[in-house]
BATOR-23568 format. One record per residue (C-alpha): x, y, z. Coordinates in steps of 0.02 Angstrom, whole numbers, padded with zeros to 5 digits, always signed. Layout:
<atoms>
XYZ...
</atoms>
This chain:
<atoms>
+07791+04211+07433+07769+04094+07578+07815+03904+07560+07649+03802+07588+07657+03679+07728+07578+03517+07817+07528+03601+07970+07445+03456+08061+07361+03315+07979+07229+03364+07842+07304+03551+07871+07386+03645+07719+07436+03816+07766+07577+03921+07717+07738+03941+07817+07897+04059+07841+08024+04077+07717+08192+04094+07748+08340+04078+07608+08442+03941+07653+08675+03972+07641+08759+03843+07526+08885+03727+07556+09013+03708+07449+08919+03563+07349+08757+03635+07359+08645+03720+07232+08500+03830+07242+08360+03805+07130+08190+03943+07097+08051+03801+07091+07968+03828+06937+07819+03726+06958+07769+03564+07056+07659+03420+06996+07551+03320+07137+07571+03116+07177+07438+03016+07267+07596+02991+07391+07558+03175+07427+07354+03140+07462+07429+02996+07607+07547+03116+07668+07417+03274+07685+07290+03173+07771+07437+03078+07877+07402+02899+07826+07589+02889+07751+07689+02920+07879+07605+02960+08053+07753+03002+08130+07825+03110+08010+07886+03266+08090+07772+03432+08038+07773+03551+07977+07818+03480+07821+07825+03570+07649+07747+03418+07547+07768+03360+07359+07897+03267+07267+07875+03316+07105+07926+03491+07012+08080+03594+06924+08189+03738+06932+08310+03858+06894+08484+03861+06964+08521+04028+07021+08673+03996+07133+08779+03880+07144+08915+03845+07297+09112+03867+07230+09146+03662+07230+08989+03625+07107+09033+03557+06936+08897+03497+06872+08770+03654+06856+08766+03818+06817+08666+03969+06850+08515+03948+06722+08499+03777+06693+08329+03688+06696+08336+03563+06818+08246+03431+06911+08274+03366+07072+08281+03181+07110+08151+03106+07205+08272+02999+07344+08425+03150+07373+08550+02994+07416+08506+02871+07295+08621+02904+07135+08628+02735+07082+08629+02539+07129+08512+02427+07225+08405+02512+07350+08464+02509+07535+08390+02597+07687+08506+02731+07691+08490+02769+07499+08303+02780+07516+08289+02866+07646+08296+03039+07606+08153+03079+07497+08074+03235+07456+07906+03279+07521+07917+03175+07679+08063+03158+07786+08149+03291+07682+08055+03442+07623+07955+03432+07477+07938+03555+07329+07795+03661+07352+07886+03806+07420+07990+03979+07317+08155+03874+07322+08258+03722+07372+08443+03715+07418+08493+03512+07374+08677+03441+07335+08727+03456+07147+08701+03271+07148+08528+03269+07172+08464+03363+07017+08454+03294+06837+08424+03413+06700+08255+03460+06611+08222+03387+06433+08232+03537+06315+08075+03490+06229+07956+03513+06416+07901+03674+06473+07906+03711+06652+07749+03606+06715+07795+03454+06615+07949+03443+06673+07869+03458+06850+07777+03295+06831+07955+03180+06805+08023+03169+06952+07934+03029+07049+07792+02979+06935+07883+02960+06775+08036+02861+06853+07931+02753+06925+07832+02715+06781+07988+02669+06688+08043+02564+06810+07896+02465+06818+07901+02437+06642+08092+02452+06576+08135+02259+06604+07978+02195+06470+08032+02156+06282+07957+02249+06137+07799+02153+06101+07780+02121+06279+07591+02130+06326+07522+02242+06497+07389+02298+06596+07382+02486+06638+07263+02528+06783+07186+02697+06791+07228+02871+06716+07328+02936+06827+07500+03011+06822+07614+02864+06846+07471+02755+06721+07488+02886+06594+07672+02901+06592+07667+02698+06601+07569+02685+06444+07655+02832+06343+07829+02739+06391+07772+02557+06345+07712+02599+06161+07881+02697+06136+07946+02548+06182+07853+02427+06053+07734+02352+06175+07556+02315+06179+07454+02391+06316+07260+02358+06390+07217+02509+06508+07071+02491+06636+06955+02647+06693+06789+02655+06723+06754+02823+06624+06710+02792+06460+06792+02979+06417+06959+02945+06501+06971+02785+06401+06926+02872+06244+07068+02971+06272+07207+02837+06328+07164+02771+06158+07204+02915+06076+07393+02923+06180+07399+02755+06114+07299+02613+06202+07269+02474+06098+07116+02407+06221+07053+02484+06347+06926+02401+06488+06763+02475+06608+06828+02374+06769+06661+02421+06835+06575+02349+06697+06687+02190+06730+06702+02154+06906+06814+01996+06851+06923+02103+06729+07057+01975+06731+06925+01860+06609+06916+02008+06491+07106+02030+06507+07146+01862+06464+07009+01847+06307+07121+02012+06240+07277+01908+06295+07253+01734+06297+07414+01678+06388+07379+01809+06488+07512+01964+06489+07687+01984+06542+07659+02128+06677+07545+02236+06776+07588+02390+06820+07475+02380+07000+07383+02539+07055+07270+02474+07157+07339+02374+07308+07287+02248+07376+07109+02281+07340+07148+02219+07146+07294+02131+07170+07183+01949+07162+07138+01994+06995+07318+02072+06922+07376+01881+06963+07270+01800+06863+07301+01903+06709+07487+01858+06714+07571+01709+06585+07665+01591+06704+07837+01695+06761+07734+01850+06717+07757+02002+06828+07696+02128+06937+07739+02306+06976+07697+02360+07138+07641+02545+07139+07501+02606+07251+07359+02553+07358+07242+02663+07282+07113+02520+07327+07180+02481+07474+07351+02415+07571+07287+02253+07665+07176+02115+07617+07169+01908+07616+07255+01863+07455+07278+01676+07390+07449+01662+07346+07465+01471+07254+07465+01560+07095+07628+01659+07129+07687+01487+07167+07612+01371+07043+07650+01487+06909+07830+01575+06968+07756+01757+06955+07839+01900+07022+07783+02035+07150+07905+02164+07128+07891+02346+07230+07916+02492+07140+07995+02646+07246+08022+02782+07099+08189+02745+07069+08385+02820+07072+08454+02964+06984+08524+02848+06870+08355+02773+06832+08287+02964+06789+08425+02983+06680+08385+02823+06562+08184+02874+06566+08234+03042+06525+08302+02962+06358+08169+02885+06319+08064+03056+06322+08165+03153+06222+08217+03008+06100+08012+02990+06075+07946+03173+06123+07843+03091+06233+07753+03227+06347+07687+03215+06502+07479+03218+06507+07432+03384+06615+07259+03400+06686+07265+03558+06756+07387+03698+06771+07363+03801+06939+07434+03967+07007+07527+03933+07162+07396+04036+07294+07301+03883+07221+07376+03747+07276+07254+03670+07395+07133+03660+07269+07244+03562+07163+07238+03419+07318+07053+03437+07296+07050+03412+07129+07149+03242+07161+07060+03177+07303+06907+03182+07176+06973+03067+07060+06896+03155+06908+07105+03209+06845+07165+03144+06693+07357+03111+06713+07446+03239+06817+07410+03412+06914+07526+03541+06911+07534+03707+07028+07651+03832+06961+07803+03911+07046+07776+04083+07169+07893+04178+07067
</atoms>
């Protein structure tokens, strides 16, 4: 089976496939399945990276098998479940441009293809209790939903925007944690269902144009973080739902990357705008903890073969998915 491939922009097609030789360090993983990010939507259509260099075998997200492993590795054998890490050279401490610079699914080949050959450092192994498409959905949307969330107390209060992957994983991850969580949607279904992973309010944003109102009537100091979808399209009203020295966790622009934004409040009220990109190995490792300490598991909308797989960036462009979509491995 052929790797799938950015071909030119808006263009998925399927490529060669050649089996790569290890280095000494090196391990080679059968990609078991692969779970889609709205970073991969940008990156299909080439509004992430214009310049990115194609063809490019997109996603970020999935997990393996080890198979082989070169004759310096220590930390894997053949067999083990396995995820890779979303940034290949960030293993731990602050960010820096080198140690973000080599992430999967744009510069560095993604996961949507038979099999990856990546150092033994960039791997982290699977949670017992996930099956194969689970597991797929970790890598960048469940790190970076802990991140944006792992500095707030337990009886901390936040704002959840949307249903999607990193939202889900946000919510699942807070209550585990002890805190209190309002969700936003504007399906009355999807919030029907957030309650039952947990919710304890959930809000039509539609309904409310000036959410932030009904935000601060649930929380009337307002809350101690938003975990920011949107962009800067909703960024205006994620400020005024924080308490002064409240926070928020910049994730996507879902609603848009640019617009005029009032910024006295951040000042007045010494909030924080913090950017959120996934996160180190390190930071995997401490999520995955949390998962298997709680059992939480990831929220799959659909399951597709891999011949499939441009359907499964159809089925996210719509909007209509319910946490994340998974393609299953070739093999």
């Amino acid at each position: 089976m052929k790797p799938w491939q950015i071909l030119e922009w808006g263009k998925l097609g399927q490529g060669e496939f050649s089996s790569l030789p290890l280095s000494a360090t090196q391990v080679r993983v059968k990609v078991r399945a692969i779970s889609l990010n709205y970073r991969d939507h940008l990156m299909l259509r080439g509004h992430y990276n214009p310049k990115q260099p194609l063809p490019l075998v997109p996603c970020s997200d999935g997990a393996g098998e080890v198979v082989e492993v070169g004759h310096e590795v220590t930390l894997w054998k053949v067999g083990d479940r396995v995820c890779p890490i979303f940034s290949q050279s960030w293993i731990g401490g602050p960010p820096s441009k080198e140690r973000i610079s080599q992430t999967l699914g744009g510069p560095l080949d993604g996961t949507l293809r038979p099999e990856m050959v990546v150092n033994e450092t960039g791997l982290v192994a699977v949670p017992v209790h996930l099956d194969w498409e689970e597991a797929a959905c970790l890598p960048c949307a469940a790190v970076t939903a802990w991140n944006a969330i792992c500095d707030q107390p337990a009886g901390s209060r936040i704002v959840v925007q949307g249903t999607g992957g990193v939202s889900l994983f946000a919510l699942q991850l807070a209550k585990a944690a002890g805190m209190e969580v309002l969700l936003t949607s504007s399906s009355q279904e999807k919030m029907a269902r957030a309650r039952a992973l947990g919710a304890d309010h959930c809000l039509n944003y539609r309904e409310n144009p000036e959410w932030s109102r009904a935000v601060r009537a649930w929380a009337r100091d307002g809350v101690d973080c938003v975990v920011e979808v949107g962009g800067a399209g909703t960024l205006e009203q994620s400020l005024r739902c924080l308490k002064p020295g409240g926070k928020i966790a910049m994730i996507g622009i879902l609603a848009g990357a640019s617009s005029p934004i009032n910024v006295l409040p951040i000042l007045m009220q010494q909030l924080r705008v913090q950017g959120v990109l996934v996160g180190n190995r390190d930071d995997f490792e401490a999520m995955k903890r949390v998962l298997e300490r709680a059992q939480i598991r990831p929220v799959v909308d659909q399951r597709l073969p891999y011949e499939q797989a441009p359907q499964a960036w159809e089925r996210l462009a719509s909007g209509q998915h319910f946490g994340k979509i998974a393609i299953s491995g070739c093999w």
